[in-house]
FILONU-912362 format. One line per 3 residues: number of its first residue (from 1); their letters; for each residue x, y, z of N, C-alpha, C. Coordinates in nm, 2 decimals, decimal comma. Layout:
N
NUM> a> X Y Z X Y Z X Y Z; ...
This chain:
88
1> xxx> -0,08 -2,32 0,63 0,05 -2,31 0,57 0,07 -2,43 0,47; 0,17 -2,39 0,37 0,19 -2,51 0,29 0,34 -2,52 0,27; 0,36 -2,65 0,31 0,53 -2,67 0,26 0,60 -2,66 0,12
4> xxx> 0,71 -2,68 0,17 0,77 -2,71 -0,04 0,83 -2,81 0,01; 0,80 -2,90 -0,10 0,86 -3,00 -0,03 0,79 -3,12 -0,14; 0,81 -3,25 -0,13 0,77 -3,35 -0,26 0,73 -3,48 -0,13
7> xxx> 0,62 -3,48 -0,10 0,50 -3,43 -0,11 0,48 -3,27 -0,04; 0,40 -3,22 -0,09 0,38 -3,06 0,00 0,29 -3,05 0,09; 0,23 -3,04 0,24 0,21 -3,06 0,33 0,08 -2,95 0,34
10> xxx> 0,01 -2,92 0,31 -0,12 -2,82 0,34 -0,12 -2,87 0,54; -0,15 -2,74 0,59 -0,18 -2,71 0,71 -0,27 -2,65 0,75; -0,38 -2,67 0,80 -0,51 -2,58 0,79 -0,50 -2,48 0,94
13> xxx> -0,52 -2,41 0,98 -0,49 -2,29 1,07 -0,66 -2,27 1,19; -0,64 -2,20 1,30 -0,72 -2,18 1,38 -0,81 -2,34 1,41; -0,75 -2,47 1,42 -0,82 -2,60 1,40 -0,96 -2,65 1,36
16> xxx> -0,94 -2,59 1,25 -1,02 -2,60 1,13 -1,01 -2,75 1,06; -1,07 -2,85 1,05 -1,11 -2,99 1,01 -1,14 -2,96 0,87; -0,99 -3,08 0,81 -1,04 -3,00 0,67 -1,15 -3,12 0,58
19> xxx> -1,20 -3,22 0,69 -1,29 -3,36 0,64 -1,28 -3,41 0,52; -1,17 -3,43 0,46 -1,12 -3,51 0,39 -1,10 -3,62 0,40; -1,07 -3,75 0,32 -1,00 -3,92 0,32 -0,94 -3,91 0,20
22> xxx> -0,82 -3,99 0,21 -0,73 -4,02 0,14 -0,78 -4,06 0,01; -0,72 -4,02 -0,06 -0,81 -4,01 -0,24 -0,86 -3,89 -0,25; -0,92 -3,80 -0,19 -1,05 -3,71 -0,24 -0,92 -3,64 -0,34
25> xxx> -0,99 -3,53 -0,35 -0,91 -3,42 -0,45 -0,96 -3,32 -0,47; -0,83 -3,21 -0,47 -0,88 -3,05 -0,40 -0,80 -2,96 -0,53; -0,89 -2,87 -0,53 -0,81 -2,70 -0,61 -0,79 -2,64 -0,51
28> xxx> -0,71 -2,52 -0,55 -0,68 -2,39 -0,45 -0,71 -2,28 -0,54; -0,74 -2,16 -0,47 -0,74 -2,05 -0,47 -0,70 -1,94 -0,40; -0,63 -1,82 -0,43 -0,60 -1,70 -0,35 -0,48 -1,77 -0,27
31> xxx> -0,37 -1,88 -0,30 -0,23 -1,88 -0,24 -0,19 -1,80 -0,30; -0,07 -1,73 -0,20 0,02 -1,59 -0,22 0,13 -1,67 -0,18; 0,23 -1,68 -0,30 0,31 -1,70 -0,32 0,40 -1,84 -0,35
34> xxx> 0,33 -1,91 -0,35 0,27 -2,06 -0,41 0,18 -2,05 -0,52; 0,20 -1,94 -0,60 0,08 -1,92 -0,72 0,05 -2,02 -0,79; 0,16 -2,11 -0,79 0,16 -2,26 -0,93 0,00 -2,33 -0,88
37> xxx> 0,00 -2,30 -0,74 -0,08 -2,40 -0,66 -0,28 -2,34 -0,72; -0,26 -2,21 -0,78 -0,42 -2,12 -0,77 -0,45 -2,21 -0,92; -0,58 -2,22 -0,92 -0,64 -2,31 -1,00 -0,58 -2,41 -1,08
40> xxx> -0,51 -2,46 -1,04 -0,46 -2,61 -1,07 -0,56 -2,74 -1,14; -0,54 -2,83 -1,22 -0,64 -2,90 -1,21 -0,63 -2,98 -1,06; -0,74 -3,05 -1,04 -0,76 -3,15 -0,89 -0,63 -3,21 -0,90
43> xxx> -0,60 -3,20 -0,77 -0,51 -3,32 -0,74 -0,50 -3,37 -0,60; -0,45 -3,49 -0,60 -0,52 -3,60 -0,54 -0,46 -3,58 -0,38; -0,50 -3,62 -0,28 -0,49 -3,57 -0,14 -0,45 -3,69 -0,04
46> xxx> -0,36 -3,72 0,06 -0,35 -3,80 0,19 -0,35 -3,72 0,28; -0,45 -3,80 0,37 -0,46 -3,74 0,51 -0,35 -3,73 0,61; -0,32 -3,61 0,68 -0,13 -3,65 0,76 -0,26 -3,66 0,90
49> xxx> -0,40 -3,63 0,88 -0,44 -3,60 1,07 -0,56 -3,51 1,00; -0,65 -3,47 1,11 -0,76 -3,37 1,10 -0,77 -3,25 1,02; -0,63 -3,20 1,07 -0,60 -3,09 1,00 -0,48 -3,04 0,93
52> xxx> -0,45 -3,19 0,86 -0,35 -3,17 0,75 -0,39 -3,26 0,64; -0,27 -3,23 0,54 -0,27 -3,30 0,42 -0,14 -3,35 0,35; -0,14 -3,42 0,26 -0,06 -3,39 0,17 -0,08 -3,36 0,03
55> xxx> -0,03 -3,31 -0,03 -0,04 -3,27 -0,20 0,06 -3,33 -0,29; 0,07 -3,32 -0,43 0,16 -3,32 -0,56 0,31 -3,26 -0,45; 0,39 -3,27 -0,57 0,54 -3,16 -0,51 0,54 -3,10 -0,53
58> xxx> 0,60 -2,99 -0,43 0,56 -2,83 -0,42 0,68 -2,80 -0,41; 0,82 -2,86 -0,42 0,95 -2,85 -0,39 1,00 -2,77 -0,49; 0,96 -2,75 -0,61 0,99 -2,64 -0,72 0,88 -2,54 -0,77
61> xxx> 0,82 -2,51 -0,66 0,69 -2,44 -0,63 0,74 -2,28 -0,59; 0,73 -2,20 -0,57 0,77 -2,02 -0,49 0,72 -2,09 -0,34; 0,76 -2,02 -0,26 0,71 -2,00 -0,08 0,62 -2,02 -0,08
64> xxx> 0,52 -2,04 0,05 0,41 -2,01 0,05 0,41 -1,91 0,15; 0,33 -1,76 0,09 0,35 -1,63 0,20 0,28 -1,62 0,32; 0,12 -1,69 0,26 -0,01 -1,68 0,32 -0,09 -1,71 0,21
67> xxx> -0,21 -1,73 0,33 -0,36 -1,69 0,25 -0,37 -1,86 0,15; -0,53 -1,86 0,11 -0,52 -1,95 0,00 -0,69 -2,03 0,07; -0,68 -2,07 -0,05 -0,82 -2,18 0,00 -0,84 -2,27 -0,09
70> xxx> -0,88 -2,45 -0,03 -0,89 -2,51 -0,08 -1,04 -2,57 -0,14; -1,09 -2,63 -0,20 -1,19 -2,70 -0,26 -1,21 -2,82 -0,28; -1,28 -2,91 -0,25 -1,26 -3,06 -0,26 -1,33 -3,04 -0,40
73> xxx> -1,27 -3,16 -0,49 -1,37 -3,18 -0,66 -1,41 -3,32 -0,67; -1,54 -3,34 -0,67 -1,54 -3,45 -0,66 -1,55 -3,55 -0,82; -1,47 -3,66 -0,80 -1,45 -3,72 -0,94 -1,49 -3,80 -0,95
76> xxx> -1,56 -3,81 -1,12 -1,65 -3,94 -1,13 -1,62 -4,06 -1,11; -1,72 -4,17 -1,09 -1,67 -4,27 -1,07 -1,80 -4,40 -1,14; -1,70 -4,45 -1,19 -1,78 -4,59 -1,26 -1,84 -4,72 -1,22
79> xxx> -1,95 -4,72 -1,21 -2,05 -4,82 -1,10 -2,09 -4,89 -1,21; -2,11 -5,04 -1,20 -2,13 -5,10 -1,26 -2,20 -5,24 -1,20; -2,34 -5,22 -1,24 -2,50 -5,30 -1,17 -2,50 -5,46 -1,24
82> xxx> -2,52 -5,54 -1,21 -2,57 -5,67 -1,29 -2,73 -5,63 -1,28; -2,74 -5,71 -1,39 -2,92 -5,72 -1,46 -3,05 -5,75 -1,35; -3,11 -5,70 -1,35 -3,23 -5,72 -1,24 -3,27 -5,85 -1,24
85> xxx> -3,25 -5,93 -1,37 -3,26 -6,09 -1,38 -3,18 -6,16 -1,27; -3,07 -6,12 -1,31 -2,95 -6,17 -1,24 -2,98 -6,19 -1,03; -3,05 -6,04 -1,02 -3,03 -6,02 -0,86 -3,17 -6,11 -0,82
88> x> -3,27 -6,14 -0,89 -3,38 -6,18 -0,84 -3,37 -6,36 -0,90
């Protein structure tokens, strides 16, 4: 289930572990009636527990009826090495 609400609350169903950490960032697909939510760009996720979340604000969002799936995306990230001089 997903709330409306600012933050919007994802609930995952039959205790399903949605293995996420706070930062990652997820799409949806196939929400019915939360449509704003179906291909969305990524947005960014806190953990409420195993099998919740939170989202963006969904407080001016439609219901959520059913149904829907999420995707983790993973986003780049900038690493930055000192010189092999440097480490030896």
């Amino acid at each position: 289930s997903m709330t409306k609400d600012s933050p919007g609350v994802v609930s995952l169903l039959e205790e399903v572990r949605h293995g996420l950490e706070d930062g990652d960032h997820v799409t949806f697909t196939e929400v019915q009636g939360m449509t704003e939510l179906n291909d969305i760009t990524p947005v960014p996720i806190k953990t409420m527990g195993p099998y919740s979340f939170s989202i963006c604000d969904t407080s001016k969002m439609g219901i959520h009826t059913g149904g829907g799936y999420f995707k983790q995306v993973k986003q780049p990230k900038t690493v930055q090495f000192g010189s092999m001089r440097e480490a030896l």
